[in-house]
C-alpha positions in Angstrom: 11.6 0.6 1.7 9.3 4.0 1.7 6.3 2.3 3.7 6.5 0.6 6.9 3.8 -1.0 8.2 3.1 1.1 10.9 2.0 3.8 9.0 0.0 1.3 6.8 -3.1 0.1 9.5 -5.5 0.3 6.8 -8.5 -0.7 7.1 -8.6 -4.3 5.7 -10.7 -3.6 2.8 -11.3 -6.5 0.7 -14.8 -9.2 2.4 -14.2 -12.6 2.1 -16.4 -15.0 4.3 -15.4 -16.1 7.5 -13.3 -19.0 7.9 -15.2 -22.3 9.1 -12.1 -23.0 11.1 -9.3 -21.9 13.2 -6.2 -21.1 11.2 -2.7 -21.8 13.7 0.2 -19.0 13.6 3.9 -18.9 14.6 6.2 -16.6 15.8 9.4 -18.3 13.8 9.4 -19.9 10.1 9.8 -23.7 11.7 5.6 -24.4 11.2 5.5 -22.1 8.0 4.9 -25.1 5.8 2.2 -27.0 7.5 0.0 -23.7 7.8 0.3 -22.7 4.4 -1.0 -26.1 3.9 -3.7 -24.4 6.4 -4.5 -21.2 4.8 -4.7 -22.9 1.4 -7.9 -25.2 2.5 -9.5 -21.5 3.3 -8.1 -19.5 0.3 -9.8 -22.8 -1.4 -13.1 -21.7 0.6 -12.9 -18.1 -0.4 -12.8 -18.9 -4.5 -9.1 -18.6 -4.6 -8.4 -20.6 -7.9 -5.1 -22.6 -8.9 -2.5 -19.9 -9.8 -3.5 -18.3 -6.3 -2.8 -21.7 -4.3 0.0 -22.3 -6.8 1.4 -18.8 -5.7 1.4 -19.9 -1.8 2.5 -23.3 -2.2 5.6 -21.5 -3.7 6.0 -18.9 -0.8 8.9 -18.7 1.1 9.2 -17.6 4.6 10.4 -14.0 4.8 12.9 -13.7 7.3 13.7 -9.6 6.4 10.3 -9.2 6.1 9.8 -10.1 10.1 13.0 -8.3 10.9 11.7 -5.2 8.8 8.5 -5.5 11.9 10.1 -5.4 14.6 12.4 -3.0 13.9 10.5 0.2 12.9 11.5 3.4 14.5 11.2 6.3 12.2 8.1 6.8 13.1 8.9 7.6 16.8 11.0 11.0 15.6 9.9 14.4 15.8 8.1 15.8 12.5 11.3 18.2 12.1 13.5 14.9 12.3 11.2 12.9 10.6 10.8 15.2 7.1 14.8 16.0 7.0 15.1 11.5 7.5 12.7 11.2 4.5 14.0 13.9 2.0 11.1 16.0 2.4 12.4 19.2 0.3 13.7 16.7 -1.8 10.1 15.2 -2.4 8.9 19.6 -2.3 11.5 19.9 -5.2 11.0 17.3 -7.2 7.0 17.5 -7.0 7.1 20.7 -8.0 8.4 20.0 -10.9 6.8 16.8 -11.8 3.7 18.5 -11.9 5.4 21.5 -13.9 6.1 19.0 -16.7 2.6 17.2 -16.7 0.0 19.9 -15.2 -3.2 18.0 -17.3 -2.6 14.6 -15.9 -2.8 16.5 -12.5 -5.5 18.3 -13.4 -7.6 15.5 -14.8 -7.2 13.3 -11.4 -8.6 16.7 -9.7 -11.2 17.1 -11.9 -12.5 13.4 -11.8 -11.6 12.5 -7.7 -11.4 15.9 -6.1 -7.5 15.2 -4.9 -4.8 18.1 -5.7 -2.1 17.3 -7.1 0.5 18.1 -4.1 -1.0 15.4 -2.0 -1.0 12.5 -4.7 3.1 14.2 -5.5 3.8 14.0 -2.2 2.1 10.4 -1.2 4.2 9.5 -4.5 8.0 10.8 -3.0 7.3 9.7 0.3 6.4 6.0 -1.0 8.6 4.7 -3.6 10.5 8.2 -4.5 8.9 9.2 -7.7 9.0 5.4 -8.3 12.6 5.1 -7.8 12.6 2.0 -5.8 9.2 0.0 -5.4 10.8 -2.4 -3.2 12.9 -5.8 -3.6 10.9 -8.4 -1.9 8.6 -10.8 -3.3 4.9 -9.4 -2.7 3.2 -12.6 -1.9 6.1 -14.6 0.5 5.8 -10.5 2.5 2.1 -10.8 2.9 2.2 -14.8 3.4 4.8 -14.5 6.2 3.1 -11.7 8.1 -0.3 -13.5 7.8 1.6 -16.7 9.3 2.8 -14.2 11.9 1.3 -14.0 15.3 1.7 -10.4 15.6 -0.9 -9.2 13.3 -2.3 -12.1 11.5 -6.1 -10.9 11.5 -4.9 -7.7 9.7 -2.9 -9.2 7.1 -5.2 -12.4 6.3 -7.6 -10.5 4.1 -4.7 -8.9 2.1 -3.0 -12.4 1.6 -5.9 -13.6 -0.1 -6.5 -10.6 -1.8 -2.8 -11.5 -2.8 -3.7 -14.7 -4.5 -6.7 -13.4 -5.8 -4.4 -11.1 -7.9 -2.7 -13.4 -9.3 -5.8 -15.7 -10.2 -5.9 -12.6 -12.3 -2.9 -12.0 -13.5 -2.1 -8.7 -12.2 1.1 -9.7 -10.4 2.7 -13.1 -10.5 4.8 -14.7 -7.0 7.9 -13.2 -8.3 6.4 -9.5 -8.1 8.6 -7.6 -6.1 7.2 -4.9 -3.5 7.9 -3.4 -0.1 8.7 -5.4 2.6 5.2 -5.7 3.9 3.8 -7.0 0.6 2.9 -3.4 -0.6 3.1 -3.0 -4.1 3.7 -0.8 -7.3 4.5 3.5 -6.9 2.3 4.3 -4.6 2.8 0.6 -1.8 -0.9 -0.7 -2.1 -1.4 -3.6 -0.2 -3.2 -6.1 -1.8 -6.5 -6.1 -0.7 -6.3 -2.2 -0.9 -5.0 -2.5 -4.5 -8.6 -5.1 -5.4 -11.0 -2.5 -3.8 -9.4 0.9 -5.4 -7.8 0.1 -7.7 -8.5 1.7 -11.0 -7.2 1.8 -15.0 -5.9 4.8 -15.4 -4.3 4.6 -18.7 -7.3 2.6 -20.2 -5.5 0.2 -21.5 -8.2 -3.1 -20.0 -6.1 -4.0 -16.7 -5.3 -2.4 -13.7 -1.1 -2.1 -13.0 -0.2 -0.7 -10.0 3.5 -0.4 -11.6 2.3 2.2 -14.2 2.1 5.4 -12.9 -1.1 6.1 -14.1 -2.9 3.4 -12.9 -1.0 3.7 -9.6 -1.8 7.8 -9.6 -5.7 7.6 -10.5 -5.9 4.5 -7.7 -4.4 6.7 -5.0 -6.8 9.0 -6.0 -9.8 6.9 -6.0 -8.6 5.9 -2.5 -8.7 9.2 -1.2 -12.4 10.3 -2.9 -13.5 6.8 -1.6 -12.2 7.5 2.3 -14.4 10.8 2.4 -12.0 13.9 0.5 -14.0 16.4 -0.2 -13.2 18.4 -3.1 -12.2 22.0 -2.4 -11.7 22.0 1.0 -8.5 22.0 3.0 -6.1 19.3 4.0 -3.7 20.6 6.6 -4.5 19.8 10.1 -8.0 20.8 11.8 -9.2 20.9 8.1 -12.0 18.7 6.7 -9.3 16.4 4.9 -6.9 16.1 6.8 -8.7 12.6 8.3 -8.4 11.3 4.7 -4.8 11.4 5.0 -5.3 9.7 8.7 -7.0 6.7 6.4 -3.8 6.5 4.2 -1.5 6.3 7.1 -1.6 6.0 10.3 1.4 7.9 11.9 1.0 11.0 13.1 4.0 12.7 11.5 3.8 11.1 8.0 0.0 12.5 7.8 1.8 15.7 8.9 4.3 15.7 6.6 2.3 14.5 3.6 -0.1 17.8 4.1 2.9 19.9 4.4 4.7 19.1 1.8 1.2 19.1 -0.5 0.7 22.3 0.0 3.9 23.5 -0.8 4.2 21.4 -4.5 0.7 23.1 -4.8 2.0 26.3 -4.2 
C-alpha cells in the first residue's frame, strides 16, 4: 500500500448530523456483526439509501486492515531513509517524464487550480506509483472495520458513511478495491475526501477516482480548496508548504512530496 493512515489525519470532510445515539466499538472482530447492525440504524438517519446499507450488511471484518494500523513504521525514519524506502528518484524519474509526454494536461490543472504539476506527479508516485497498484482490499469492509475500531472510530465514522453514500451513487460498488485504510483510486481518497473534492475531470457526467483524470483534477481541487496559492512557493517555510501539511500529516512525506516537486518541475 502507498498511504498509511498515519500520514492520512485529514480533516473529516464530509457533515452528516449527529447521531441521536451512542454507537458501541471493539477492539477485535467478535461484536463486528451486532454493530454494523448499529451503524446501519444511523447510516439510515443520515439518508443512506439501500445499496449503502446493502453494502455494510455485506462487510466483512478486516483483519489486514487492523494489522496494517498497528503496525506503521515508515513514518518514524529519517527523510534520507524515508525517500530512498519509497523510490523517491524513482517517483523524480518517472515524473519527469510523465509530464514530458503530457505537458497540456499539466498545464490546464495549473491554469484552472493553481497546483504545478511536480506536486500533483509526485502525490501521484508516492500514492499508488503512477497508478501501478491502487491497493487490494475491499474499500468499504477497510473503512467499516476501522469505524468499528476503537482506536480512531470518530475519525473514520464520517468517511464510512461517505462510503455508502458512494455507492448509493454508484461510484464504487463493496467489491472496490483500495488501500488498506479504505483509500481509493490513483491518488488514495478516502471517502468522505473523495464526496467533498472530488471533481470530473474528463467530463464524461461521473466522478471516477480510478481514471486519472478525474483522480488528477480532484487532487488538485483538494489542494486550491485547503488554501494553495497560485504562484507562490511550496518547499518548507513557504506559503504552501501547509497545503501539503493538509494532504498528509507526516512530517517527512510533506518533506518529500515538496522535494521531489520541485525537482519533476525543474
Amino acid at each position: 500500500m502507498r498511504s498509511m493512515l498515519q500520514s492520512l489525519v485529514l480533516a473529516s470532510t464530509v457533515v452528516f448530523a449527529s447521531p441521536v445515539f451512542a454507537i458501541s466499538c471493539g477492539n477485535t472482530g467478535n461484536g463486528f456483526n451486532a454493530w454494523k447492525a448499529e451503524f446501519a440504524q444511523l447510516a439510515k438517519q443520515q439518508g443512506i439509501g439501500q445499496r449503502g446499507l446493502d453494502a455494510l450488511a455485506q462487510a466483512q471484518y478486516a483483519s489486514r486492515t487492523i494489522s496494517a494500523d498497528r503496525n506503521q513504521k515508515s513514518f518514524r525514519y529519517s527523510l534520507p531513509k524515508f525517500m530512498e524506502i519509497r523510490g523517491a528518484n524513482t517517483i523524480i524519474a518517472q515524473g519527469r517524464k510523465r509530464k514530458a509526454r503530457n505537458p497540456n494536461f499539466y498545464a490546464a490543472l495549473e491554469r484552472q487550480y493553481g497546483v504545478p504539476a511536480g506536486v500533483l506527479i509526485a502525490i501521484h508516485g508516492m500514492e499508488t506509483a503512477f497508478g501501478g497498484f491502487m491497493g487490494d482490499s475491499q474499500v468499504v469492509s477497510a473503512i467499516v472495520t476501522l469505524t468499528y475500531d476503537c482506536r480512531r472510530s470518530d475519525f473514520f465514522r464520517p468517511h464510512a458513511l461517505g462510503a455508502l453514500q458512494l455507492v448509493d451513487q454508484g461510484s464504487i460498488t463493496v467489491n472496490t478495491k483500495g488501500a488498506k485504510h479504505g483509500e481509493l483510486g490513483h491518488t488514495q481518497f478516502l471517502p468522505g475526501n473523495a464526496l467533498k473534492y472530488g471533481i470530473d475531470g474528463n467530463g464524461d457526467g461521473r466522478v471516477d477516482f480510478y481514471d486519472i483524470s478525474d483522480a488528477m483534477a480532484s487532487t488538485a481541487n483538494f489542494l486550491r480548496q485547503k488554501g494553495w496559492q497560485p504562484g507562490k512557493g511550496y518547499q518548507e517555510g513557504q506559503p504552501n508548504f501547509k497545503v501539503i501539511e493538509q494532504w498528509n500529516a507526516a512530517t517527512v512525506y510533506q518533506q518529500a512530496i515538496a522535494i521531489m516537486g520541485a525537482k519533476i518541475d525543474g
